[in-house]
N, C-alpha and C positions, 0 to 999 in steps of 0.2 A: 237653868235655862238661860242664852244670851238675850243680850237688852240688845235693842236696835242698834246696828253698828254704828250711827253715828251718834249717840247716845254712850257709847261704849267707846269713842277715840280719844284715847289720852295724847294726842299728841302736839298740845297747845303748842311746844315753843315751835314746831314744823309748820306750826300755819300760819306762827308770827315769822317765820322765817320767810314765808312764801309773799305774805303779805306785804312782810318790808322791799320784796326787788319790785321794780319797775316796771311796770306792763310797757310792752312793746308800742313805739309809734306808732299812729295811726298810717296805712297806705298813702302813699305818694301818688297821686293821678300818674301815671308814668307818659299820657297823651302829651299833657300841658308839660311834663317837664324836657318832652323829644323836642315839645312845639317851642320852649324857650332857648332851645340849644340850635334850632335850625331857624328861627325870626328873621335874629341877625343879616342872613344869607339870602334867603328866600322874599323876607319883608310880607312872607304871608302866615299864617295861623292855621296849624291843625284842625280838624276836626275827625269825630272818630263815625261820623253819620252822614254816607253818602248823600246829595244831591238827590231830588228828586227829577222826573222826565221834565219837565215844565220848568226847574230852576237850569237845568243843562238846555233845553230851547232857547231859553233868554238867554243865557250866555252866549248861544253862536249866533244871536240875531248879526253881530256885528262882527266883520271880519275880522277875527281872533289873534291879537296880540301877542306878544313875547310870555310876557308876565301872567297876564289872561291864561294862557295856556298853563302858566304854572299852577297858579290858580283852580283849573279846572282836574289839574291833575292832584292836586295834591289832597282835594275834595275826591275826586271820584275815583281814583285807580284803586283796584280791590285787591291787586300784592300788596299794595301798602296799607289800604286797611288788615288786612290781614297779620302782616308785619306789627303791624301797631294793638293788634290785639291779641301777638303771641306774647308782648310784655305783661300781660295779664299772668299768664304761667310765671313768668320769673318774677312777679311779684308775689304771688301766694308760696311759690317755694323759700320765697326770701323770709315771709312772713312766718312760714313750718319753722324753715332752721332760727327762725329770731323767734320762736315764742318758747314762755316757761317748759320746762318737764314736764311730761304727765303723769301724777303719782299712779302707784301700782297700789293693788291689792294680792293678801296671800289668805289663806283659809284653810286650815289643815284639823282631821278631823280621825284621832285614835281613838280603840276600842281596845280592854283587858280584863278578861271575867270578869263582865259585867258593869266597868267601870267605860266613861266617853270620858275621852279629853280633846279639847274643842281649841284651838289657837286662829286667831285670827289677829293681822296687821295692815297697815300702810307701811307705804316706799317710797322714796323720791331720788333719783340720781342725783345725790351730790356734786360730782364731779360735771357733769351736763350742766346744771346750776351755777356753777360757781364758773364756768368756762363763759359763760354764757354773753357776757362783755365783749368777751371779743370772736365770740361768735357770730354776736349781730354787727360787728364793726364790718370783719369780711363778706357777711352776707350784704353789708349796706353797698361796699364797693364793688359787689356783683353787679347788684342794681343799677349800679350808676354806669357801669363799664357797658350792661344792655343796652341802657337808655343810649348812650354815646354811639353805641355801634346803630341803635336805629336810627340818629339823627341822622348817621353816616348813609346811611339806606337813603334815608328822604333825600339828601343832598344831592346823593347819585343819582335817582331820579329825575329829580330836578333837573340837571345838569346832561341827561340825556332826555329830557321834554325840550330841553333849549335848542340842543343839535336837531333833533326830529323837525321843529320848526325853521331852523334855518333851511334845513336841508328841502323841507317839502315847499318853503316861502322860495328858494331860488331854484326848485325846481317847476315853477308854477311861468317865476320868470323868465326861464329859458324856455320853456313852452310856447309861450305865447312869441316870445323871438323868432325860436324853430319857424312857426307857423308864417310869421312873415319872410323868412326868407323861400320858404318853400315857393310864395305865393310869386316870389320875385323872379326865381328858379324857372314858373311855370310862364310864363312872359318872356323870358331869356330862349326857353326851349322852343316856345311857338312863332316865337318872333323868326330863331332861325330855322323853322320849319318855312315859314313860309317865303321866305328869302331864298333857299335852297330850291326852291319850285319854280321862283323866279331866277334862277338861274346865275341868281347874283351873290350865292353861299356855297363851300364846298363841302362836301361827306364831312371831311377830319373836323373843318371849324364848328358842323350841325352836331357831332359825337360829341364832342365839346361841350357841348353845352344841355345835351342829353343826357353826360353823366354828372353835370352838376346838379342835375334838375334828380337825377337819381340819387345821389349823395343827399344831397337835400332831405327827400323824402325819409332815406334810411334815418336821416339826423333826427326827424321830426317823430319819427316813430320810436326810437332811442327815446327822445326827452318825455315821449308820453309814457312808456313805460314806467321809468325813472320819477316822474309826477305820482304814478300807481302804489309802487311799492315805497318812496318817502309820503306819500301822504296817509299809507295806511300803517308807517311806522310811527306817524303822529298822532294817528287814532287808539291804536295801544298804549300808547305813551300815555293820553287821556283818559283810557279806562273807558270809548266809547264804544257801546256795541257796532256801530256801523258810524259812515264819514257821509250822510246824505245830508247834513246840516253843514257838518266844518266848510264855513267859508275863513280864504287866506288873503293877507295883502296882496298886492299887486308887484310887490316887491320890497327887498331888505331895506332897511334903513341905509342910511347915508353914509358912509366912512367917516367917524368922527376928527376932528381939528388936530390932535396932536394924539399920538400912543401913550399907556400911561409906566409911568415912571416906578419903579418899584425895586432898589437897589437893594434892600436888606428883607426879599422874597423868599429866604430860606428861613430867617427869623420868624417870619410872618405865618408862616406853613408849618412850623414847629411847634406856634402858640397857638394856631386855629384849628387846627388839622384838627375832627373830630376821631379820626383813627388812632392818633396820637393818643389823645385823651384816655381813650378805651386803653391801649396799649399800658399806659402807665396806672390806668385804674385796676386793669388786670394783675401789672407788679406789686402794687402797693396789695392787695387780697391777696395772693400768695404769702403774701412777707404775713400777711395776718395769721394764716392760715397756719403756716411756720411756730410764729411763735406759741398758737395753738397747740399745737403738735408738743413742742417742747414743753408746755408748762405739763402739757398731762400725761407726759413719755416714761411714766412709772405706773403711773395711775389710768386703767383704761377705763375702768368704771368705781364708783366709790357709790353708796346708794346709805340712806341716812331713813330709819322709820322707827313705827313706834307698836307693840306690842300687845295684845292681852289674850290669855292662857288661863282654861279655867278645865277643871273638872270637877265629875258628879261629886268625888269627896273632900276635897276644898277648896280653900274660897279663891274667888280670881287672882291672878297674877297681873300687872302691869311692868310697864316698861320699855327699852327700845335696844334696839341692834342695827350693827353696819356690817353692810357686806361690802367687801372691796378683795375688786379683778387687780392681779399683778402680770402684764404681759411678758411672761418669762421666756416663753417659745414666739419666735418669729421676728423682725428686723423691728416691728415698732411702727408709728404713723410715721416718725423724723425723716427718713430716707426720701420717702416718697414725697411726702413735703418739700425738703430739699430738693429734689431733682425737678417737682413742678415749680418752683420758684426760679432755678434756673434757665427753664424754659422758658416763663418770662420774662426774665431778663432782657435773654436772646432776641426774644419776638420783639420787645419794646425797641433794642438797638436798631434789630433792621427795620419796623416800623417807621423810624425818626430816619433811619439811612437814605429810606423808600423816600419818604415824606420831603427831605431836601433834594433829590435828585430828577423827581418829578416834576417840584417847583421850577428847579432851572432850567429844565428840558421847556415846560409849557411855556415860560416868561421866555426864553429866546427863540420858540415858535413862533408868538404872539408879537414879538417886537419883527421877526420876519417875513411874516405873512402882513403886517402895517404896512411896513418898507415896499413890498411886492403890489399891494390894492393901492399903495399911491401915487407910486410907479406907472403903474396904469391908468388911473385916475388925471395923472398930472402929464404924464409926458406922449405916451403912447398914443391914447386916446386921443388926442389934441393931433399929436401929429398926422393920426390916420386920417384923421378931418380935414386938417389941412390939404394932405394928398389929394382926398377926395374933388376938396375945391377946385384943385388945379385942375385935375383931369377933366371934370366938368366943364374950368374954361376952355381947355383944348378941344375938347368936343363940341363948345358951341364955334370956336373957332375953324372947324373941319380937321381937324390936324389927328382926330383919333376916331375911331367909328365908335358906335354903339356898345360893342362885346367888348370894348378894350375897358369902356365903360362899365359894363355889366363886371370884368374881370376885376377891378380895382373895388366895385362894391361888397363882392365876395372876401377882398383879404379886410375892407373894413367892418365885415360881418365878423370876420375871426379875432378884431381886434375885439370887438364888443365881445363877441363869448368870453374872451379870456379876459376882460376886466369882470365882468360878472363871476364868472371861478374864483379870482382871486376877493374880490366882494366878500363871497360864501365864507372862504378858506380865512379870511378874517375873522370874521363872526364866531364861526368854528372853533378857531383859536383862542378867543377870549373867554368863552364856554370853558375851551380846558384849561385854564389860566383860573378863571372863578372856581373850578372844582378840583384843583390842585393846589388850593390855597386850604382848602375847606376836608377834602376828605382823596382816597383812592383816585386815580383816573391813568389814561393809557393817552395821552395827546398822540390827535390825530397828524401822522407826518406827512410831510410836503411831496407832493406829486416829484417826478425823477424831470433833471429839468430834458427839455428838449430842444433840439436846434431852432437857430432863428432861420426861419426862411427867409429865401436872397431874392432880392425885389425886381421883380419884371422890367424891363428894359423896353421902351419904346421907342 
């Protein structure tokens, strides 16, 4: 009769074998290690547990921020929890391929007039064991190449919360512009309504100002749109179910003092770039992988256990045996291996290709869209003001009527939209400047230019 199987395992040195390797790392938080690789950038902290209603209320009691908004988002948008909780999966798969072999059991059980003979063993894949170094090496670089790419995720995000906010902050203030010219529009149109009636305005001059009064309207109905759908691009951005809280500035911050200087931005993009990162974490686990491949490119399987064999007419047997696979038939893992290392390769070059060609596109955006809002800022705007003054003395001096008046405040309405455009299109530009340092982005390109209009004659 057999004794208890474990009673009956002779296979001491297999369990001092098992016992000598090293149990696997404990789990890496994979949240805190996204959250240490996007800090940097963001200057905010992961968390894996949305906001509650009452902690999102208090955040929009006050008209919500640049940063705030990242803030909000990077708490409450549920792709990115989501995101942040599929590294759960490539952590337990990491932890499958990095943990010990599972021994086997065999049990085999003859019968011969009237004679049992009974065999029973353990197994353990030697060659799985013994590979097993640099198995959890490549699995480690799996993990880190995930974590890289989700930082990558959050950054993008990020970095499209920033545009949503530019875009919905100066579409809120060109709303409120719209609306005052409409209001100016409708004064301009009434006024020659009733001039026309006194007999002192003609049709052409009254159409005039009818269809600026219409243009108007159209403009103001444009910007409210325009206000709808960027402000409920901002609310997706946030993870918000609805935008009946989100209050916005009044408008974008101020064009800073000087553009910033950044000469060796292809360096910069090469070392920070978290796509990069991943890129090269990808090469580097292939090459693992590789040499994987070749240490065990005879040996597909090699299995190392320990034996005991008894029948009814004598007494037990002990002992051990190895089974070992010879892949004779078939190319082998190496090929395959090789060719996905090449792949890598490939992807990492154009990665880093991507990586510097983006930088320089976004850094001479950025220094042009500076150039363009200062422009504006400094000479344009100034000068349109100027105009305005004079026409204003010629008008209090008789020398121009009212409409010539009304007509000059109309081209200094235009000069003001397009400092405000070129305002946005900064902000915008810095956005993809920060996220072209950091990870992937498509910089937004410069409107087509258009003719200067030729100045009215009086």
């Amino acid at each position: 009769m057999l004794r208890p199987l474990t009673a009956r395992l002779g296979g001491s040195a297999l369990l001092a074998l098992l016992s000598g390797c090293a149990s696997p790392p404990p789990s890496t938080d994979s949240v805190d290690a996204v959250s240490r690789l996007t800090q940097p950038h963001t200057h905010q902290a992961l968390v894996a547990t949305p906001p509650s209603g009452d902690q999102i209320a208090r955040e929009l009691r006050e008209p919500l921020g640049a940063d705030a908004a990242v803030r909000l988002a990077l708490q409450n948008h549920r792709s990115l929890q989501s995101r942040l909780a599929r590294l759960g999966v490539t952590e337990a798969e990491v932890a499958e391929a990095g943990a010990l072999p599972n021994p086997g059991f065999r049990f085999s059980r003859l019968t011969r007039a009237g004679e049992v003979e009974l065999e029973a063993g353990w197994h353990l894949n030697l060659a799985r064991l013994l590979s097993l170094p640099l198995r959890r090496q490549a699995e480690a670089r799996r993990l880190q190449a995930e974590q890289a790419q989700a930082a990558a995720d959050v950054l993008s995000l990020v970095a499209e919360v920033r545009r949503a906010w530019v875009r919905a902050v100066a579409a809120e203030e060109a709303l409120a512009y719209r609306r005052q010219l409409l209001e100016a529009a409708e004064a301009g149109a009434e006024l020659a309504r009733r001039m026309q009636v006194a007999g002192n305005f003609n049709a052409l001059a009254r159409a005039r100002e009818q269809a600026f009064e219409t243009e108007a309207r159209l403009a103001l109905a444009r910007a409210e749109a325009l206000r709808l759908a960027t402000r409920e691009r901002l609310v997706r951005g946030l993870g918000l179910e609805d935008g009946i809280l989100l209050r916005l500035p009044e408008q974008l911050p101020a064009l800073p003092p000087a553009a910033r200087e950044l000469p060796d931005v292809e360096a910069q993009a090469l070392a920070q770039r978290l796509d990069v990162q991943a890129a090269r974490l990808a090469l580097e686990r292939t090459a693992s992988q590789l040499d994987l491949a070749r240490s065990t490119r005879w040996v597909s399987m090699l299995e190392l256990g320990s034996l005991r064999k008894s029948d009814s007419q004598q007494p037990a047997q002990r002992g051990w045996d190895v089974a070992l696979e010879l892949p004779l038939f078939g190319p082998g893992p190496v090929p395959k291996a090789e060719a996905l290392a090449r792949e890598a390769a490939h992807q990492a070059a154009d990665v880093a290709i991507q990586a510097c060609s983006e930088a320089r596109e976004a850094y001479g955006l950025y220094r042009s869209a500076y150039a363009l809002a200062r422009e504006h800022r400094d000479a344009l705007l100034p000068l349109a003001q100027q105009v305005s003054q004079q026409q204003r003395l010629r008008y209090n001096a008789m020398l121009i009527g009212v409409f010539e008046l009304l007509a000059d405040a109309r081209r200094q309405a235009s000069a003001v939209s397009a400092a405000q455009d070129a305002l946005r299109d900064f902000w915008l530009a810095q956005v993809d400047l920060d996220q072209a340092l950091v990870g992937r982005t498509t910089p937004t390109l410069p409107d087509a230019p258009q003719a200067a209009a030729a100045p009215a004659s009086h």
